[in-house]
N, C-alpha and C positions, 0 to 999 in steps of 0.2 A: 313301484309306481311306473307305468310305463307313458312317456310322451312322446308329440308329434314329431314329425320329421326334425332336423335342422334346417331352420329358414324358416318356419310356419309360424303363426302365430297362433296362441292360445288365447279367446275371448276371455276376460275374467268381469263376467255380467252382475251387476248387482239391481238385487230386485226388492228392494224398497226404500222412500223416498228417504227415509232416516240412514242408511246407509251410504246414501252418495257420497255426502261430503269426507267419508274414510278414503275412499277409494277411488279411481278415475275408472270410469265405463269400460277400458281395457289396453292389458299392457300386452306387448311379447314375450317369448320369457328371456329370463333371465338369471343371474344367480341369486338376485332376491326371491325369484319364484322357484329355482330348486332349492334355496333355503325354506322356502315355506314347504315342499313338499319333504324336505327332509326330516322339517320339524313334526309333521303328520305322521312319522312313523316312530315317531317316541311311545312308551307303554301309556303316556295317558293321553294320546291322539289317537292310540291305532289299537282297536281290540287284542291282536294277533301279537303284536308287540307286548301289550298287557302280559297275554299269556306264557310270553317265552321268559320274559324278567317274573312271574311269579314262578315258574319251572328253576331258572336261574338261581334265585332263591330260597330252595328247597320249601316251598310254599304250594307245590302244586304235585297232586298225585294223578298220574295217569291211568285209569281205570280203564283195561283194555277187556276185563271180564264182560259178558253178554250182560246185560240191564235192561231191566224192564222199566217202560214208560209208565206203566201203571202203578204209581207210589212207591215202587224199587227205589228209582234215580233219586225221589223228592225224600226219602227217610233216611238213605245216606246222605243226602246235602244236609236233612235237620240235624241228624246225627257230628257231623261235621262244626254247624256254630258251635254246638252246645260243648263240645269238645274242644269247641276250637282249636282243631285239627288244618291240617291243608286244605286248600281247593280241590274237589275231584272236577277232573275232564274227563267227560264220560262218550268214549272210540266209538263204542258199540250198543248203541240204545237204539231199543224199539217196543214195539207191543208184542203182538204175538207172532206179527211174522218177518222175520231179518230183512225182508226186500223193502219193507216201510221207511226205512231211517235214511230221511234228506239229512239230517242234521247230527251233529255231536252236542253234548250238551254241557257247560261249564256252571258248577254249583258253586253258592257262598262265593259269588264274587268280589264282596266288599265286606265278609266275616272276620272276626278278628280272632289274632292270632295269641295263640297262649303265653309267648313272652312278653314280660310286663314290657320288657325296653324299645318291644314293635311291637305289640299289641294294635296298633294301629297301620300296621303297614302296608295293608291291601289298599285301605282309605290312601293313605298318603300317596299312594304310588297313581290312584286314581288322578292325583291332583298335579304331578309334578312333582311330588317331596319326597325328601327322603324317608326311608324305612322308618327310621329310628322317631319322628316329628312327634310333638306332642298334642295335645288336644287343645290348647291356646294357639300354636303354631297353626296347625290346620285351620282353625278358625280365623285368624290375621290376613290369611294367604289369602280367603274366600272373601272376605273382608274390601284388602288391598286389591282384588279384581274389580268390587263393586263401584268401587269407587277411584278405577283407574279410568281410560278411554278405551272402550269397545272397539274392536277391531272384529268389525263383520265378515264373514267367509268370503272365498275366492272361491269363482264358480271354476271347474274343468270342463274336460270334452267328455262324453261318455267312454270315448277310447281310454281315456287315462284312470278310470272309476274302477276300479277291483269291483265292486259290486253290481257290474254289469258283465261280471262275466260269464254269468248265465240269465237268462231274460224266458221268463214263463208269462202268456198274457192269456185272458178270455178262459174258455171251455178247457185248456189244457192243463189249466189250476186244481188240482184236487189236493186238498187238506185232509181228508179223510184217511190218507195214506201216510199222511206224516204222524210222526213219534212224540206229537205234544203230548205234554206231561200231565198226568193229573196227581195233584201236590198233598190232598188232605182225605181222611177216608171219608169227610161228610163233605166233600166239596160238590158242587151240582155241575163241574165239568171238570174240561181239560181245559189248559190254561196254559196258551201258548205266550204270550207275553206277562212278564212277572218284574223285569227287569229292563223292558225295552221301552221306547219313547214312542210316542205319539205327538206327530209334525201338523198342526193346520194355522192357516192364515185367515185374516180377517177379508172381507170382499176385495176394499181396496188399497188392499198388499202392505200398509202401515203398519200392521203388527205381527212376525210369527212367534207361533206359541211351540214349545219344543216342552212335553212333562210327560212324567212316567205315571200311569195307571194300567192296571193289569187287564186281560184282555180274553175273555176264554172263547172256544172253540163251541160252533154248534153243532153238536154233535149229526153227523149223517151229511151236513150241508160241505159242498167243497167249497167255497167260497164265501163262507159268513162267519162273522165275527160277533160279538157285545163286550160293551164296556160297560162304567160305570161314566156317567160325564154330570156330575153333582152343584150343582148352584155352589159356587164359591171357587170351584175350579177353573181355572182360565181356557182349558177346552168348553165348557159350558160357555164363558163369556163369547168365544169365537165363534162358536155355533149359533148362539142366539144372535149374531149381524148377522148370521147368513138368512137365518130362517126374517126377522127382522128386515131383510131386502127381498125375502118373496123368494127364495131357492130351497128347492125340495130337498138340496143336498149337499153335503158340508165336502170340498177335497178334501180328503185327507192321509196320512203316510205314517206306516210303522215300521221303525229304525231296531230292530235284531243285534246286539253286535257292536252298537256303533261304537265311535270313539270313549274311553274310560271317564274322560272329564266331559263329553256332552252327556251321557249318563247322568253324571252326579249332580251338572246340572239341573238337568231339566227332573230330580226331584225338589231341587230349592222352591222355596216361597218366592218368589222374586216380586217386584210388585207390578201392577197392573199394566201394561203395556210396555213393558222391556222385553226385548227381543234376546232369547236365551241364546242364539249362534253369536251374538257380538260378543255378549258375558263369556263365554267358551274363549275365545281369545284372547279378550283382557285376563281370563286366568291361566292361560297358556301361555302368553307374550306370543303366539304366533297365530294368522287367519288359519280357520278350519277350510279343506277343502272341500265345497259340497256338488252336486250333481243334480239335474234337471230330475226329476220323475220322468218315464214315458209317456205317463195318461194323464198328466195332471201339472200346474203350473208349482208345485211346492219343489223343495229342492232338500236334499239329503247329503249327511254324510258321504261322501265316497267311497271311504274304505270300509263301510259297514257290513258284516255279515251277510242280511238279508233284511232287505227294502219290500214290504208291504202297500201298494198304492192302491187307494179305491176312495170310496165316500163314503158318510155318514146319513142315514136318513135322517130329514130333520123332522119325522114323523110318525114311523114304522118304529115300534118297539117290541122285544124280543124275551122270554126270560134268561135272567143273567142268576149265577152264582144258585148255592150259599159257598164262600171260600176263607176258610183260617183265615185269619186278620191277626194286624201287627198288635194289638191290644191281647194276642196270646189267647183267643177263643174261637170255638169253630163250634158254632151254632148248628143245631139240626131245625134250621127253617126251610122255607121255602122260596124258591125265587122269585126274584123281583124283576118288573120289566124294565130294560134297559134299551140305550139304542142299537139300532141294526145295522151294523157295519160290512159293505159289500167290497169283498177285494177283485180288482179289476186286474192287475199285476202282481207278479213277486219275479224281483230281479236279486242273485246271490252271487256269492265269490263262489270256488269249488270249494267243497269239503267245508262249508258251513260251520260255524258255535254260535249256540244261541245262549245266553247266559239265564241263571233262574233264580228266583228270589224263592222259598220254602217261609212265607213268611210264620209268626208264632213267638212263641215265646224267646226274650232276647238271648243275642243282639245277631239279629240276620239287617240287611240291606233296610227295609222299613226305617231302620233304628240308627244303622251306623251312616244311612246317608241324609235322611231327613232331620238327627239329631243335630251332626253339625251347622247342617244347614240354616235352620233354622236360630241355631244361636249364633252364629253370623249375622244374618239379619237384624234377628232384635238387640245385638251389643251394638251395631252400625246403627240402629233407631234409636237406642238409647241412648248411646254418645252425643248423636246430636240433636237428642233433647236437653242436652244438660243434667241426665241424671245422673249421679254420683256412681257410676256402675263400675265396677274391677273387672269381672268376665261374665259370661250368658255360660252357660250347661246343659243341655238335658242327661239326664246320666241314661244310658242305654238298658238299665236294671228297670226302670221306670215306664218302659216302654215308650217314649215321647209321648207320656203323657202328665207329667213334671216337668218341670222348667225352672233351675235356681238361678238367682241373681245374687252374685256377691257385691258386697256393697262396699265401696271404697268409706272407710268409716273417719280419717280426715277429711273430705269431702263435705262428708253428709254431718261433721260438727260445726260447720260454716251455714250451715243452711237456717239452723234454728226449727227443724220441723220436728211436726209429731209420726209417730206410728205411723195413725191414722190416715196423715193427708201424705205421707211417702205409701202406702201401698194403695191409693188412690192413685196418685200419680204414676204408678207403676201400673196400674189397671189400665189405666185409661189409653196408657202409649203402647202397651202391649198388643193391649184385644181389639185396638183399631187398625192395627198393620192385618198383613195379609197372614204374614209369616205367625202372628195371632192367634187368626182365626183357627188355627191348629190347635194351638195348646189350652187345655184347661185351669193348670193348676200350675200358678206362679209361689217361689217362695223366696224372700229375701234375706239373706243372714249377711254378716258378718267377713272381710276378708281374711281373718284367719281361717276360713274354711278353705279347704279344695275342692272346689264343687265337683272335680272329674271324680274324686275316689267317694264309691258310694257309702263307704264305714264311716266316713267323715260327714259325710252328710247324712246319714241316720242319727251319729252321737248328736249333729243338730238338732236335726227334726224330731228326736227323744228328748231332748233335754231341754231346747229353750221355745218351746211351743205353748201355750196357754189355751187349753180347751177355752172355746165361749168366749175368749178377748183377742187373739191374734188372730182371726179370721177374717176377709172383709169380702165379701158378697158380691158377683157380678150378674144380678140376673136377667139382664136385658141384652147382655154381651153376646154374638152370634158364632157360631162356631161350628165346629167339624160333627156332622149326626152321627158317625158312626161311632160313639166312644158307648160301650154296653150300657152305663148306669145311666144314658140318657136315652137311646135308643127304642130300652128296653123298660123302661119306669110306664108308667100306666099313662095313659093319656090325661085323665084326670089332675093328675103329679105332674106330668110335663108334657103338654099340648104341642107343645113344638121342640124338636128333639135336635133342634140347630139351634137355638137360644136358651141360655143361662147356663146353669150348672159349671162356672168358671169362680176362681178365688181366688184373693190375693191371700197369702199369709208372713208373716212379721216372725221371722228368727233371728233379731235384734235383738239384744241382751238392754236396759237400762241406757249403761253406762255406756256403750257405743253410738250412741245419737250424741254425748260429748265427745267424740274421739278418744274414748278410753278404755280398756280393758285390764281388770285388775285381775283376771287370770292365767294359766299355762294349760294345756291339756295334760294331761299325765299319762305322756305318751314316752317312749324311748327318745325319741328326736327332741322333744320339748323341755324333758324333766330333766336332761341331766348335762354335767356339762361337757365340753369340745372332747377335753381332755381323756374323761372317763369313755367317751363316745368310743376314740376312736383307737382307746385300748381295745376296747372291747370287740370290735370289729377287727381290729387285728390279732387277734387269739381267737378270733370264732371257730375257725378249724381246730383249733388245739381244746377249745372246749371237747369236740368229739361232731360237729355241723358240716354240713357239705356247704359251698358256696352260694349253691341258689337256695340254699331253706333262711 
């Protein structure tokens, strides 16, 4: 990180009015501000850091072989989940001619890893934690930010921004030449954003919104863009003030690169007018550093990759996709008109990574960063509603599109309720949050479940489910269009393909609405005792087993 002279001062400018009272309008530095810059260069403040602790790690493969952008790079990264295999960083990718490639490309950057005992360590390492973290730990940590004090970023100079240390503006932009990827062989483009954020602010300056949607390439044009900007998404909500005060055109900035926890942010639910750079903090313990745009009043990570700046038409639409989706299908449709996204700048470090998401069948980034997410939120919702809850889950088998609740089942024998009005109430505080509006299918069992391990939650959802009586109906409940069985159901069947098609279901045994359970599983762990356990684990090699079988 390079700074100003000795003697000089560093503005550190805050730019909305909810952030003032963190911060004072501007200090010089100091060791508190080389602490903050020190702390930006941890693996989950600083991409490049990211990358060298997953190399560190033996989690990262260096792919120096020639790779093609045209679905080469994106069937080694798919290859990769499903293996869960290392990260490839891909040196040398392009299309068809080697002089195209501004960028390297890092796949599965939040995939998970094949040992059970870090399975989750790409995630963890996203967030601050350590390798080995569990899936309650990560969720507490995400939690414990939510509800700590935000500490909104510190602005620098451009001098001190890695990400301006190349600056491309106007007519000298051509994307046609760049090595974006194209991920799926029915996808209707290239699809340079998969994994990167998208920054806009509301008119005036009270809310930024910081969220990941993917972003594809129009083909032929150097400088255009489409997304998807969907009613229910908080880009939608910031667009529509703009359009809503009479502006033809939304600023707005795509963050390449950025830091690993503004990433994982800015896929959270978060709710409606929280500023995801203060959330970035509170789960950092330290301010992110960000940096002015050239062309525009928004403000960016610093040490990001590659800063995309321009506007959105709040008018002009474009067609977008069809592209593999995290529900594991890739439709031979036709596309759909989206907005038309005009980049005005691209400012980068040298030697560029842009990281990609391969989304499909699990557990790619879709999964492993929306999954916690989201059950962060709604165990934080449900806490403090008072529901009797033990943990939130989505299992990543599931595609985030299950959602179990364990139910603390002393709890829930003080209550005196039925079935009935516990999966209403679990309805009702679910599908009204944001983080919600995502999910369709809620299921409530038992805290002897582990809802992370998905065998344990199948023996549930086989065994204490009741066709025709544990089901409870939401069909006025609004939610996410793109899930297929609603999407794709007949007009007739479902008129509107963002309402209903959401359940609660009841994997409550009897006898647990009294605080009881009159049985074991008849599992090794469960059936037998200490003693015999831990014979047996100590002669397992002697039976003739290696240690990891």
């Amino acid at each position: 990180m390079r700074f100003p002279a000795v003697g000089t001062c560093t503005t550190r400018r805050l730019f909305s009015p909810f952030q003032q009272r963190y911060f004072s309008k501007s200090r010089c530095r100091s060791s508190y501000d080389h602490a903050i810059s020190e702390a930006n260069d941890a693996p989950h403040l600083n991409f490049r850091s990211f990358i060298s602790a997953l190399r560190e790690q033996g989690d990262l493969v260096d792919v120096n072989e020639p790779v093609s952008s045209d679905l080469e790079a994106a069937a080694v990264t798919r290859r990769v989940y499903e293996k869960r295999a290392a990260a490839p960083l891909f040196h040398n990718v392009s299309d068809k001619d080697p002089q195209t490639g501004l960028f390297k490309i890092l796949g599965a950057p939040v995939g998970l890893r094949k040992n059970k005992k870090d399975q989750y360590g790409r995630l963890a390492l996203q967030l601050g934690l350590p390798a080995t973290s569990t899936a309650r730990e990560i969720v507490e940590k995400m939690i414990a930010a939510k509800e700590g004090t935000p500490l909104p970023p510190v602005v620098v100079d451009s001098a001190d921004a890695p990400c301006k240390e190349n600056i491309i503006k106007g007519s000298d932009i051509d994307m046609t030449k760049w090595p974006i990827p194209r991920l799926h062989a029915f996808d209707g483009g290239n699809y340079l954003a998969t994994y990167g954020f998208h920054i806009v602010q509301t008119p005036d300056k009270s809310w930024v919104s910081w969220s990941i949607s993917r972003a594809m390439h129009l083909a032929g044009e150097p400088r255009a863009l489409t997304a998807p900007v969907l009613k229910g998404q908080h880009i939608h909500a910031v667009r529509q003030r703009w359009i809503d005060a009479g502006a033809e055109e939304t600023p707005w900035a795509l963050v390449l690169g950025g830091p690993p926890a503004a990433a994982f942010v800015a896929g959270m639910p978060l709710p409606y007018e929280v500023n995801e750079d203060g959330y970035v903090g509170a789960l950092s313990g330290s301010p992110l550093e960000v940096v002015k745009c050239e062309t525009n009043d928004l403000f960016v990570p610093a040490n990001s990759e590659i800063v995309l700046e321009g506007r959105i038409s709040n008018s002009k639409t474009v067609p977008e996709g069809p592209m593999g989706e995290y529900h594991g299908y890739a439709f031979k449709d036709k596309p759909v008109m989206k907005p038309l996204f005009h980049v005005d700048c691209v400012t980068y470090r040298d030697s560029p990574v842009v990281p990609i998401c391969v989304a499909g069948m699990p557990a790619d980034e879709t999964h492993t960063v929306w999954g916690p997410s989201i059950s962060a939120e709604l165990l934080s919702a449900l806490r403090k509603a008072g529901f009797p809850v033990d943990f939130v889950w989505l299992p990543f088998e599931a595609l985030c599109i299950w959602i179990f609740v364990s139910i603390d089942t002393k709890k829930l024998a003080h209550m005196n309720i039925s079935p009935e009005e516990l999966c209403r109430r679990a309805g009702e505080l679910i599908f009204s949050t944001h983080a919600g509006w995502e999910i369709p299918k809620v299921f409530l069992v038992g805290d002897d479940i582990d809802i992370t391990d998905i065998n344990q939650v199948l023996w549930a959802l086989s065994t204490r489910y009741r066709p025709g009586a544990d089901e409870y109906l939401f069909g006025d409940a609004t939610g996410l269009p793109l899930l297929p069985y609603m999407m794709r159901a007949k007009r007739k069947e479902v008129p509107d393909p963002g309402r209903g098609g959401k359940s609660v279901v009841n994997l409550l045994l009897p006898e647990e609405f009294d605080g009881e359970r009159n049985w074991l599983p008849s599992s090794f762990e469960a059936s037998y005792p200490e003693d015999i356990k831990e014979e047996v684990l100590g002669k397992w090699e002697k039976y003739g087993y290696s240690e990891e079988e």
